[in-house]
MILOVO-124774 format. One line per 5 residues: number of its first residue (from 0); for each residue x, y, z of C-alpha. Coordinates in steps of 0.5 Angstrom, whole numbers. Each point is the difference from the previous one (the first is absolute). Layout:
# MILOVO-124774
NUM> X Y Z; ...
***
This chain:
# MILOVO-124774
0> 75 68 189; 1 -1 -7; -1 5 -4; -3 -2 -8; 3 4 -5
5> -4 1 -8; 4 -6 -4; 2 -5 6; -3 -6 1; -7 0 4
10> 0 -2 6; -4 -7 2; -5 3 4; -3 5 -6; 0 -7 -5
15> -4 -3 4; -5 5 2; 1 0 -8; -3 -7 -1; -5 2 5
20> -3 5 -3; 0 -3 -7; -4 -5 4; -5 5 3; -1 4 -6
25> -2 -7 -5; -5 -2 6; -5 6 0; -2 -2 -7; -3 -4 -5
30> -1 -2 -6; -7 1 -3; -3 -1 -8; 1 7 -1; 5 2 3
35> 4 0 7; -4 2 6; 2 2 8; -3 -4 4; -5 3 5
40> 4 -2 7; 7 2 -4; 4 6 3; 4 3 -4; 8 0 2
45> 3 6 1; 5 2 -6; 7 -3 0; 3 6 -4; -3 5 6
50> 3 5 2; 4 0 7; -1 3 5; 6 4 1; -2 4 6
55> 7 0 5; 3 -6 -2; 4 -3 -6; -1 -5 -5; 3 -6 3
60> -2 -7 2; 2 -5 6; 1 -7 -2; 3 -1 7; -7 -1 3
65> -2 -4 -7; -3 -8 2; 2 -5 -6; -5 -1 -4; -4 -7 1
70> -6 -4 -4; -3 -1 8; -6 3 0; 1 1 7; 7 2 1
75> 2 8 1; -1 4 -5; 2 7 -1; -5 4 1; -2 4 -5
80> -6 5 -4; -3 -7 -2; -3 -2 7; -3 7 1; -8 1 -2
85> -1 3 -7; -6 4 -1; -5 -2 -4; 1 1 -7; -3 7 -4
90> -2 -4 -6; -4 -5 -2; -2 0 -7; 2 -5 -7; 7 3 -2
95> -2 2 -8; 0 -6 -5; 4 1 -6; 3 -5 -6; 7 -4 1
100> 6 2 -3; 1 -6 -3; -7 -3 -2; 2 -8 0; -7 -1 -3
105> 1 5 -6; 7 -3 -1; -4 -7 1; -4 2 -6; 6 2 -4
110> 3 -6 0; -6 -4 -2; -1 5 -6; 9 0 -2; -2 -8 0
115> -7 0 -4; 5 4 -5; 5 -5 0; -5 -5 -2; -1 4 -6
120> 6 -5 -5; -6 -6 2; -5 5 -2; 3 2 -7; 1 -8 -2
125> -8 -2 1; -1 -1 -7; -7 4 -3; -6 -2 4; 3 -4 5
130> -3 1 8; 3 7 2; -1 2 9; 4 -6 3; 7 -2 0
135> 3 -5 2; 7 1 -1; 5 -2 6; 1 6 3; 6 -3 5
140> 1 1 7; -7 3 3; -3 1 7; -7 -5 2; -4 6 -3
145> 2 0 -6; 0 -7 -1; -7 0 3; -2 6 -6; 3 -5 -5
150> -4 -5 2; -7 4 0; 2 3 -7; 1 -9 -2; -7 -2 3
155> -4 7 -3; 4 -3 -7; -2 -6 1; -8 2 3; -1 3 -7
160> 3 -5 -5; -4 -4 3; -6 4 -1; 2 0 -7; 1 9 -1
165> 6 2 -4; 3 5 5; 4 3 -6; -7 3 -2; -3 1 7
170> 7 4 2; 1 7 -2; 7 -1 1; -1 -5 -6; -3 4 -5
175> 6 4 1; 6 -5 -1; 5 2 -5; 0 -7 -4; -7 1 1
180> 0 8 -4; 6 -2 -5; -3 -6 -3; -6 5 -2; 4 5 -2
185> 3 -5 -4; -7 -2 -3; 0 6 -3; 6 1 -4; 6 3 5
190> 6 -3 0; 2 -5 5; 5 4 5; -3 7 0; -7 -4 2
195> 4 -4 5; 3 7 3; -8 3 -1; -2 -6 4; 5 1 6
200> -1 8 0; -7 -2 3; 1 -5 4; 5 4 4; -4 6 0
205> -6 -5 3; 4 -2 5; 3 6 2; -7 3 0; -3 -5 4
210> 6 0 5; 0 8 1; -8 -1 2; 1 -6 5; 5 5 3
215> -5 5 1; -5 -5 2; 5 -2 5; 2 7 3; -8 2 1
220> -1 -6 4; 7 1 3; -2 8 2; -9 -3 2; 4 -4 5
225> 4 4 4; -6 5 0; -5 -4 3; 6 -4 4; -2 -7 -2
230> 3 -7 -1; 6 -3 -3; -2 2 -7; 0 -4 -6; 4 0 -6
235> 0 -3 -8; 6 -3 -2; 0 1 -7; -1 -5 -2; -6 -4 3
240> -7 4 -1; -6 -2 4; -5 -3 -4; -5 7 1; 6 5 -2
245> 1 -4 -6; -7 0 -3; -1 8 3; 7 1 -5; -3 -4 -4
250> -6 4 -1; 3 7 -1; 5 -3 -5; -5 -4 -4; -1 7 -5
255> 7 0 -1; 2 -6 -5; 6 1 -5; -4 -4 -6; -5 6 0
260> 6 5 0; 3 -4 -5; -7 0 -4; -1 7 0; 7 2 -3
265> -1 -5 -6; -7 4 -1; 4 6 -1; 5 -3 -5; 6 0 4
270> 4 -7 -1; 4 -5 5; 6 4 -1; -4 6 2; -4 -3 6
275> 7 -4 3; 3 7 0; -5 4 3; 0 -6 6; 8 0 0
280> -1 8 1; -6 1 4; -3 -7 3; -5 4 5; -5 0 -7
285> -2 -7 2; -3 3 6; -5 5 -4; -6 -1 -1; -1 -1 -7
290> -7 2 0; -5 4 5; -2 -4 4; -3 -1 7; 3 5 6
295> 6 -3 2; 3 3 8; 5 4 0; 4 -5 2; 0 -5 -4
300> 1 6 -7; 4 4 4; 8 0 0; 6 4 2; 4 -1 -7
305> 1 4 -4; -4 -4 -6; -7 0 5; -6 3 -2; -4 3 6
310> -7 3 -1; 0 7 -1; -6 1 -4; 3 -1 -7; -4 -6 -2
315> 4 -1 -6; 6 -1 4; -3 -5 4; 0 -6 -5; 6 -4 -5
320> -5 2 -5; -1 7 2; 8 1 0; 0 -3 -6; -6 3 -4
325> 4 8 4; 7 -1 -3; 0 -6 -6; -6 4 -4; -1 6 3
330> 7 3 0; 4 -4 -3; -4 -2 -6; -5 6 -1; 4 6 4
335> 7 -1 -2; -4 -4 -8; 6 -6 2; -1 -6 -5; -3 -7 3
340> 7 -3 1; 4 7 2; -6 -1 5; 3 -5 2; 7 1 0
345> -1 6 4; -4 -5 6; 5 -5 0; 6 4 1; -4 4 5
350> -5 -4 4; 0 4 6; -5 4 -5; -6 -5 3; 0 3 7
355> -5 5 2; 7 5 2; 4 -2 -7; -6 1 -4; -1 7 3
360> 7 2 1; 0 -2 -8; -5 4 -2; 1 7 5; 8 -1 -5
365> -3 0 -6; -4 6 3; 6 4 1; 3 -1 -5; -6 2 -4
370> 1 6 4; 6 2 -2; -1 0 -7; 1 -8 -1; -6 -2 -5
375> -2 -8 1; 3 -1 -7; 7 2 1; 0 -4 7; -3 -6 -4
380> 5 0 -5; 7 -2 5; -4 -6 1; 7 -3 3; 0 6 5
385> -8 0 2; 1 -6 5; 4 4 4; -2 6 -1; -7 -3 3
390> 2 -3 6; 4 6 3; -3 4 6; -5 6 -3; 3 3 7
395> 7 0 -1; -1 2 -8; -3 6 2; 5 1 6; 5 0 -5
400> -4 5 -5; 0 5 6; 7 -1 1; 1 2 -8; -4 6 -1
405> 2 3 7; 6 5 1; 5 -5 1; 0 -2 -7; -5 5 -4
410> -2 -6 -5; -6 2 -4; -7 -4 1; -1 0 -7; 7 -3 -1
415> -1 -5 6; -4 -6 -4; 4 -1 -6; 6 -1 5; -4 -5 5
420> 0 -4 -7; 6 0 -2; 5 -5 1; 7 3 3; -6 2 7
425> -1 -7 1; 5 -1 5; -2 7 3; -6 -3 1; 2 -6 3
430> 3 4 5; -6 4 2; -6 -4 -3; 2 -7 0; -5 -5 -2
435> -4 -5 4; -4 -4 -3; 6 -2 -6; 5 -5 1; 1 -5 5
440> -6 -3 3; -4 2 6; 0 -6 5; 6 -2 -1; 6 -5 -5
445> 3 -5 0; 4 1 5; -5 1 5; -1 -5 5; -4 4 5
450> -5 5 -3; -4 1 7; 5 6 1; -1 3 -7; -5 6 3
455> 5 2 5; 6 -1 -6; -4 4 -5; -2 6 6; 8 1 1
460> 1 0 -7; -6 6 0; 3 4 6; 7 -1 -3; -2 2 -6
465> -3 6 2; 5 2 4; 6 -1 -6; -5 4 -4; 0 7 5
470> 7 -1 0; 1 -1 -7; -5 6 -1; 5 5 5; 5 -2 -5
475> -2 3 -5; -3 5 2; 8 3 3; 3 -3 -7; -6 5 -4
480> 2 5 5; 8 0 -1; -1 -1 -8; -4 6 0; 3 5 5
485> 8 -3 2; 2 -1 -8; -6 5 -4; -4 -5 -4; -6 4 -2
490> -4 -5 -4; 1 -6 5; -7 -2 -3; 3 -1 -7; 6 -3 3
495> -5 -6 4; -3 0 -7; 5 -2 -3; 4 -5 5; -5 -1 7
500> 5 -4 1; 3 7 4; -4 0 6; 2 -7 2; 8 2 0
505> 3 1 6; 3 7 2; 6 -2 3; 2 -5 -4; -2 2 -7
510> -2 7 -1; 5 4 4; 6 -5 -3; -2 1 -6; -1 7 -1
515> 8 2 4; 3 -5 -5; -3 4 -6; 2 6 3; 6 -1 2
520> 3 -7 -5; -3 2 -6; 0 8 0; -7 1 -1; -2 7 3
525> -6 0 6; -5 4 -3; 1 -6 -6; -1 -5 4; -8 0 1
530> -1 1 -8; 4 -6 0; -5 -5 5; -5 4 -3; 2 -3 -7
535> 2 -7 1; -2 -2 9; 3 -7 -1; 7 3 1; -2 0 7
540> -1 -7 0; 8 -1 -2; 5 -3 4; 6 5 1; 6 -6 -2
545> -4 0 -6; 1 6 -2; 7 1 2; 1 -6 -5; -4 4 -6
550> 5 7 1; 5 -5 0; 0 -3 -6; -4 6 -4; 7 4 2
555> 4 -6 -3; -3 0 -7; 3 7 0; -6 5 2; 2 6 4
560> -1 0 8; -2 7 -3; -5 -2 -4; -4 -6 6; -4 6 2
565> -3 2 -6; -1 -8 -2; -3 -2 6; -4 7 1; -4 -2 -7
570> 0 -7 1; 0 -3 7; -3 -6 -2; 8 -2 -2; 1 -1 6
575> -5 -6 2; 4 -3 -6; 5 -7 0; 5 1 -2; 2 -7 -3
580> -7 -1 -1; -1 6 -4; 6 5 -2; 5 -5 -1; -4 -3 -6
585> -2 7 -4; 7 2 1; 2 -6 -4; -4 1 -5; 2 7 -1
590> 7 -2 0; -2 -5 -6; -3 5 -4; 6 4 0; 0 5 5
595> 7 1 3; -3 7 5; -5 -4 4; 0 6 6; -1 4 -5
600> -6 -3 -4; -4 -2 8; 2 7 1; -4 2 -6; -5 -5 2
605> 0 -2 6; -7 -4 0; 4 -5 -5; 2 -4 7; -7 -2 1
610> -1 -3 -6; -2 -7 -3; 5 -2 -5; -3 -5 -3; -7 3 0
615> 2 8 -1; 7 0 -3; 1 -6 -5; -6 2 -3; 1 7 -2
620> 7 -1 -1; -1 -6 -4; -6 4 -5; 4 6 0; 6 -4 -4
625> -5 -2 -5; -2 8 -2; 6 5 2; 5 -1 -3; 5 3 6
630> -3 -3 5; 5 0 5; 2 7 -2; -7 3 1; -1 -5 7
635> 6 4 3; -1 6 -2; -7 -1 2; -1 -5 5; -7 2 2
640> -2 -5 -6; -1 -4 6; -5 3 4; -5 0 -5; -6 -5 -2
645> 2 -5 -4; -7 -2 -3; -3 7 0; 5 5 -2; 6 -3 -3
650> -4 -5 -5; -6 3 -1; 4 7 -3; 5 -5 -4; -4 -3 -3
655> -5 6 -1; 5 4 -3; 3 -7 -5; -7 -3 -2; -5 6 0
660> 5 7 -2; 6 -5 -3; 6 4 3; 8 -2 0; -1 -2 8
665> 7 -3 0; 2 7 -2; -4 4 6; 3 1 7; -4 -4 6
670> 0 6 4; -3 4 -5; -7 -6 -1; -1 -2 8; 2 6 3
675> -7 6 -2; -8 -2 2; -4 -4 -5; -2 8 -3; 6 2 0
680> 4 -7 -4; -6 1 -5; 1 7 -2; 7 0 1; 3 -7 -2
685> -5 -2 -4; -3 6 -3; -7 -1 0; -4 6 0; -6 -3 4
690> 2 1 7; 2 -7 1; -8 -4 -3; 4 -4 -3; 5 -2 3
695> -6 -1 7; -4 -4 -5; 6 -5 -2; 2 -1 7; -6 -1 2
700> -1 -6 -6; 7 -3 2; -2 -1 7; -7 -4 -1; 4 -4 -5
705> 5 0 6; -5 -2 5; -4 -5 -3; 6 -4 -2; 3 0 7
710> -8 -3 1; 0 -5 -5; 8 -2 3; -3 0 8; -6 -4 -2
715> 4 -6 -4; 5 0 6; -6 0 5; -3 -6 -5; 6 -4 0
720> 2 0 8; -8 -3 0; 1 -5 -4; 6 -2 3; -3 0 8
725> -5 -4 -3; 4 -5 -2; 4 0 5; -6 -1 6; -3 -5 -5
730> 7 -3 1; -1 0 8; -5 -3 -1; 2 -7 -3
***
């Protein structure tokens, strides 16, 4: 007796029985079409990994008493459970049928549809109106069935030139060729490179459609047959139709033709420029109908992108000329009163607008936006900004409004449109409405080689999309809450007004580094630093090294480390400043123009620092030479000379007080004519007695001659750059 321990090897006995119950558990089955079946005279074996009987003995086994294994049937075999009766079976019913893991038919259809793909290069060297459907191009090593659809594609091809048919004409395909579509496009005025682009736009976007519909003819037969358990199922290879599937195509396509599209938007005045990009952007139009037409199914109209036009009871929404007619006319030209050729403009730098959901989402825009106390007129004015503004979610728009005037932030409503429009919420905008309809093209650019998974791609970019814009939205909201709560700021409305920027920096990173660091390097007092965020927000956005580089170099031009907190309390923006950039020069300067305690004069007047030496200093420096005698004298003993305006205050009240009241101006103090109001300066300096008319009146006068001067020099300059652009084009062109 030998006893089998777990881990040891199994003993001869037990792997045979092994084999024999493999062969005795397959027998019992067949293979039938929908599955696997137990045949009636079967039985079923009893389980291998059944438990032992364990009763009054041990788990061991004999292999004294075990014959050798021989391949005579009639030889001594051991005998076992396998020459035992069974029962007959209790089940005699078909196992469910259900799909394959692995579909070899799908992937059999996939791989014809990668190689029609790879056909495109042939497809896209055709010249313009030769016969599109069938390639002949050597595709290397196939299989006979393969070689025998190439042969039938040659004998339908040949069969119809025979016949004397232009296939080009006939096919729906070939109505959609890129050639085809860039040589009318052309015709019309648009350049050549931009009506090629517009061209292959379509034709992928055709191509893409048609492979996404096949799929999904190919599915439901697939599915059919495995309900009613029929045959082998036949599939196209995708790129031999069947004479009577290409007709039926070609009958649902025959409404859609891209002459006709085309026709329709030269009616409207738009030129080739505009229709090339409108097709470069949005190639699903050529699939509209142009005009109402007879009822097309639900099939042929309808498609999953997000340029499809479904029936939903808008009737002028249903057609190209419907779109046209609700978003060029209506609210382009009529509703926000644009011009023809801005018309235009805004259309070819948004085309996504001619979809039934663009046109709606537009409209649903400029009705929030009317909303919030935005007027047409204003929105039509930033024509730059109005595509964009345009093309973003109606939805995330107003996410972002009930963000604003929650709790978290306290914006006012009223306050709120005039923000949207300004220029420094772009980018915030583009973080929580992003546009999506601007940009690059909906089916795909150059580098797209297989647009078939472009509706998968655009639905992962959605859901990604989505997802970073709920996780952006929780970041704002715990930045608002530390801003307001942990550091104090009581306006954060203001402060996000000012700067919207400050909802996307990042609290670990950027406000908690920045608020310790001016409490701590600089000196600021904590019950300081919200006034200072709320003055100047950008501050926060600043990197720490850099301004570690500003204290440092403020400290070596002689300025008190007792005085840094007071300076920057007052003006935080120094710290955003360069120092070779920006401090540098204007200490030189004031070094060159005789001032010997510079910490002192940047002390006295620490905005100096951010000044422009060629915009600001030299000119007043240079006009104060010429009409004080002690110039460098008055600029030391007042160095606020510089903060004030050049124009408006410094020569208007010289020259006002030299040509209208003849005064000694060489002899007057500069602190004494630039320091008082406009009233106080005409009483006090100026002597008038008329509360300050008179000297309003000649400032008045000398700004209109200002004004109309600085236009007449715009103007020739503006003149000038023309000529010279048109004789440069003229010259490109020879």
């Amino acid at each position: 007796m030998k006893t089998w321990r777990r881990g040891a090897a199994l003993p001869i006995a037990l792997i045979i029985s092994s084999e024999r119950l493999i062969e005795a558990f397959q027998a019992p089955f067949t293979t039938t079409q929908s599955g696997y079946r137990r045949k009636p005279s079967a039985v079923r074996p009893p389980s291998f990994y059944s438990a032992p009987d364990t009763s009054g003995s041990d788990l061991s086994l004999d292999v004294s008493s075990v014959p050798a294994p021989t391949k005579d049937p009639k030889a001594t075999s051991t005998p076992d459970i396998f020459d035992q009766p069974l029962a007959k079976p209790d089940i005699d019913e078909p196992l469910p049928s259900r799909a394959p893991r692995v579909d070899s038919a799908l992937l059999r259809f996939l791989s014809a549809q990668k190689k029609d793909a790879s056909l495109q290069n042939e497809i896209d060297g055709l010249q313009s109106g030769k016969a599109l459907g069938v390639i002949t191009t050597d595709l290397g090593q196939s299989t006979g069935t393969e070689s025998d659809q190439k042969m039938k594609s040659l004998e339908v091809a040949k069969e119809r030139e025979n016949e004397g048919e232009n296939f080009a004409d006939a096919s729906w395909m070939g109505r959609y060729n890129g050639n085809i579509i860039a040589q009318q496009l052309i015709a019309i005025g648009a350049e050549e490179n931009e009506a090629f682009k517009a061209g292959q736009a379509v034709q992928r976007h055709i191509l893409a459609r048609t492979a996404r519909r096949r799929i999904r003819k190919f599915l439901r037969e697939r599915d059919r047959m495995w309900t009613k358990e029929k045959g082998e199922m036949q599939f196209t290879n995708g790129i031999v139709m069947s004479e009577g599937e290409e007709k039926m195509q070609v009958d649902k396509e025959d409404q859609y033709r891209c002459e006709d599209v085309i026709t329709l938007f030269t009616s409207k005045g738009l030129n080739g420029k505009d229709v090339a990009a409108i097709l470069e952007h949005t190639p699903s139009v050529v699939t509209l109908r142009t005009q109402g037409s007879k009822a097309d199914s639900d099939e042929s109209i309808a498609d999953s992108s997000l340029s499809s036009v479904v029936n939903t009871g808008n009737q002028s929404a249903e057609t190209l000329e419907g779109l046209m007619q609700l978003v060029f006319d209506d609210l382009l030209s009529i509703t926000l009163s644009l011009k023809r050729y801005d018309a235009r403009t805004v259309l070819r730098s948004c085309p996504g607008l001619l979809t039934k959901r663009g046109s709606q989402s537009a409209m649903q825009v400029v009705t929030l936006m009317k909303s919030l106390g935005v007027s047409a007129s204003s929105l039509a004015r930033d024509k730059k900004a109005l595509p964009k503004l345009l093309s973003r979610s109606p939805a995330g728009l107003f996410r972002f409004v009930a963000f604003l005037s929650s709790e978290d932030v306290r914006m006012p409503v009223k306050s709120i449109g005039p923000f949207l429009r300004r220029k420094s919420t772009a980018q915030l905008l583009d973080e929580v409405a992003p546009s999506t309809m601007v940009g690059s093209t909906t089916n795909g650019g150059e580098n797209n080689t297989n647009p078939m998974w472009d509706g998968l791609e655009r639905a992962d970019s959605a859901q990604s999309q989505r997802k970073r814009i709920n996780s952006l939205y929780r970041s704002m909201a715990s930045t608002a809450d530390i801003l307001r709560h942990d550091i104090g700021v009581g306006s954060l409305g203001k402060m996000v007004a000012s700067y919207p920027n400050v909802l996307l920096l990042d609290i670990s990173s950027q406000v908690v580094p920045v608020t310790e660091y001016l409490c701590d390097q600089i000196g600021i007092w904590e019950e300081d630093i919200p006034r200072v965020l709320e003055s100047f927000p950008s501050v926060l956005e600043t990197d720490k090294s850099q301004m570690d580089d500003v204290v440092k170099y403020m400290l070596s031009i002689g300025i008190s480390e007792d005085s840094l907190g007071p300076i920057f309390r007052s003006f935080p923006s120094l710290l955003t400043l360069d120092v070779k950039n920006d401090m540098e020069p204007v200490v030189d300067f004031v070094r060159s123009i005789g001032v010997s305690n510079v910490g002192r004069f940047v002390t006295r007047l620490p905005s100096v620092l951010g000044y422009s030496v060629e915009k600001d200093l030299r000119p007043k420096w240079e006009y104060l030479t010429k009409v004080c005698r002690f110039d460098q004298f008055e600029v030391v003993r007042f160095p606020a000379y510089f903060s004030y305006p050049f124009e408006r205050v410094i020569k208007t009240r010289y020259e006002y007080l030299r040509d209208v009241k003849r005064a000694p101006i060489q002899l007057m103090s500069v602190d004494e004519i630039v320091r008082f109001g406009d009233n106080e300066f005409a009483r006090s300096v100026a002597g008038d007695s008329d509360e300050g008319i008179a000297f309003a009146a000649y400032a008045e006068t000398r700004q209109k001659k200002r004004s109309s001067k600085k236009r007449r020099k715009e103007n020739m300059d503006r003149s000038k750059k023309e000529r010279m652009d048109t004789i440069s084009r003229k010259q490109r062109d020879r």
